[in-house]
C-alpha positions in Angstrom: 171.9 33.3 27.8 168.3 32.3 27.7 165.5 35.0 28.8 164.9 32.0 31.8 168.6 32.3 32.4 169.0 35.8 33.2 165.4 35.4 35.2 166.8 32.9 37.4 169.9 35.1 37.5 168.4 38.0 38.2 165.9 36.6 41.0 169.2 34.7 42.4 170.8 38.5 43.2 167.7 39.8 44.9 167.3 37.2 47.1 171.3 37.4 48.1 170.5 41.3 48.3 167.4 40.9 50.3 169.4 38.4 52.9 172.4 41.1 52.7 170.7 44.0 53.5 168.6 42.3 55.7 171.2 41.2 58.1 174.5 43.8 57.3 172.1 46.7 55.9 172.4 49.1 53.4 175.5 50.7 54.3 177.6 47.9 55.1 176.1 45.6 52.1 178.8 45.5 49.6 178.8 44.2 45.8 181.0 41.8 46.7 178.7 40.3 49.8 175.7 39.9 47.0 178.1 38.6 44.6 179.7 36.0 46.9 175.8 35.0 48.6 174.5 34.9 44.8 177.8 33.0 43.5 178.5 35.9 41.2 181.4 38.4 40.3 181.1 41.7 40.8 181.6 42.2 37.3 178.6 40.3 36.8 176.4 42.2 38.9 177.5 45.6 37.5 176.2 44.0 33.9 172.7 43.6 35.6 172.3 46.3 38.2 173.8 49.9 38.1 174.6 50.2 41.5 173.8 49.3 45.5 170.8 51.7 44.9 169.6 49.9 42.0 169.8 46.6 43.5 168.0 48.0 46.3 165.6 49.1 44.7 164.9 46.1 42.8 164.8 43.9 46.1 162.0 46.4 47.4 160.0 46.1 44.6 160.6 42.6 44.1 159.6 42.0 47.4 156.7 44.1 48.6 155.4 45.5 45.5 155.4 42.3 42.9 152.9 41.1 46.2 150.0 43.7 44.7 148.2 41.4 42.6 147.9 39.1 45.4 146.9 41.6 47.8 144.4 42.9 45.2 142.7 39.5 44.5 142.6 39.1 48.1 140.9 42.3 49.0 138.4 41.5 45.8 138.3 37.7 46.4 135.6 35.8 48.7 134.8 35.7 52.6 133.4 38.2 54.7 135.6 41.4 55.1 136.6 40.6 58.1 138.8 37.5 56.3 140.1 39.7 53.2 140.8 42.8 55.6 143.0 39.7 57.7 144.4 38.3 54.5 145.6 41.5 53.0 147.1 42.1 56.3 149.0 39.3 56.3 150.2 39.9 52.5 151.2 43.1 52.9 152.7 43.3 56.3 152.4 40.2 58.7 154.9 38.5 56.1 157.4 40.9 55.7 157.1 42.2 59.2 158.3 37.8 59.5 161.5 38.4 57.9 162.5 42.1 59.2 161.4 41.7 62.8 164.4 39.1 63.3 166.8 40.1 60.9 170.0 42.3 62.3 169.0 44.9 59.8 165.4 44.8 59.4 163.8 47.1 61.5 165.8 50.2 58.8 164.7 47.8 56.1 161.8 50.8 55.1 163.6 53.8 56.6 166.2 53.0 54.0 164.1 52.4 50.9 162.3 55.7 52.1 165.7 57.7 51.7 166.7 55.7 48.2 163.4 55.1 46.6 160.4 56.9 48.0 158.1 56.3 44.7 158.2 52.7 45.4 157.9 53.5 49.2 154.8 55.6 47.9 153.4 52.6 45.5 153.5 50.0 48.2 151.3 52.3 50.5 149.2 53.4 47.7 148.9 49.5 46.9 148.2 48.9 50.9 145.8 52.1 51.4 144.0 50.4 47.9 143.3 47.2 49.0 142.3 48.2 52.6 139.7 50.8 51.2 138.3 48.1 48.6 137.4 45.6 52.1 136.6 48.4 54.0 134.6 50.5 51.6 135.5 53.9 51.8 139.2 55.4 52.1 138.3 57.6 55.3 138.2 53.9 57.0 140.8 52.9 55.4 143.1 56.0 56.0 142.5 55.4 59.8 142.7 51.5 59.8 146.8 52.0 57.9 147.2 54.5 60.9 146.4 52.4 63.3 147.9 49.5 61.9 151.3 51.6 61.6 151.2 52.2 65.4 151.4 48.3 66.2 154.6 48.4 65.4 155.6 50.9 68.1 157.4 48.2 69.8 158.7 46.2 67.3 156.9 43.3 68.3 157.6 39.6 67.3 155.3 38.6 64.3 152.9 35.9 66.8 152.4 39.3 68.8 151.7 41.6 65.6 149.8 38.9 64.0 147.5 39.1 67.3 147.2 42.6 66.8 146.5 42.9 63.3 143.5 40.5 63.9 142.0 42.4 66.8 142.3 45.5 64.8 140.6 44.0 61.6 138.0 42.8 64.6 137.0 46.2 65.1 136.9 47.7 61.7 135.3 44.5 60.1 133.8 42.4 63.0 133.7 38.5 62.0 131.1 36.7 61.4 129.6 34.6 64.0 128.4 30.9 63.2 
């Protein structure tokens, strides 16, 4: 098998794994659930991945953290701060907050990865608390804007709703500019 083979492969599992625990969660996710969504043996999967943990872990990462460089050329990238504090938003949170707010599962999506793997829990909010503090300027602002932003969710609103929020709270820590 080709180095593009077991790439494909591999980014074929975590997207089965990210669907699974999405909508059955962690507990009730089984090898056999991945392996039949993914089109592969159990066998197979033990080959690449350890165990549930490890998958879930790779799906986390996969799926929040690969989204740093992104978020990072975002938060250094062009527009007033007002747009890169907005577009890192929406990197970071507004689109995975699309796919957990309507999944069965998603809403333990984080409480989970906290539990099995708080160092990438950690990285992704470093990554977050980074970018924020690069718009913002300094990390006191930024420490308070990722609290507040954490508190939208209170609720668990739908993503229009949170996407409303998140703008109004950018508003206020980096007003747009008028034309």
């Amino acid at each position: 098998m080709t180095d593009e083979e077991a790439a494909a492969r591999r980014t074929k599992v975590l997207s089965a794994a990210h669907w699974c625990f999405l909508n059955f969660g962690f507990a009730k996710t089984t090898f056999a659930d991945i392996g039949q969504r993914a089109g592969l043996s159990r066998t197979l999967l033990y080959r690449i991945f350890e165990d549930k943990e490890d998958i879930y872990r790779a799906v986390f990462v996969d799926w929040l953290i690969s989204r740093r460089p992104a978020a990072n050329e975002m938060a250094n990238g062009a527009g007033s701060a007002h747009e890169r504090l907005v577009g890192v938003c929406r990197l970071l949170v507004l689109e995975p907050w699309a796919e957990m707010v309507d999944a069965p599962m998603g809403d333990s999506f984080l409480d989970v990865c906290e539990q099995i793997d708080p160092e990438s829990l950690a990285l992704y909010r470093k990554v977050a608390f980074e970018c924020v503090a690069t718009v913002l300027g300094d990390d006191s602002s930024a420490e308070v804007f990722l609290l507040a932003l954490d508190g939208l969710f209170a609720d668990h609103p739908s993503s229009e709703v949170l996407e409303r929020r998140a703008r109004l709270l950018a508003s206020r820590f980096a007003p747009p500019i008028s034309s």
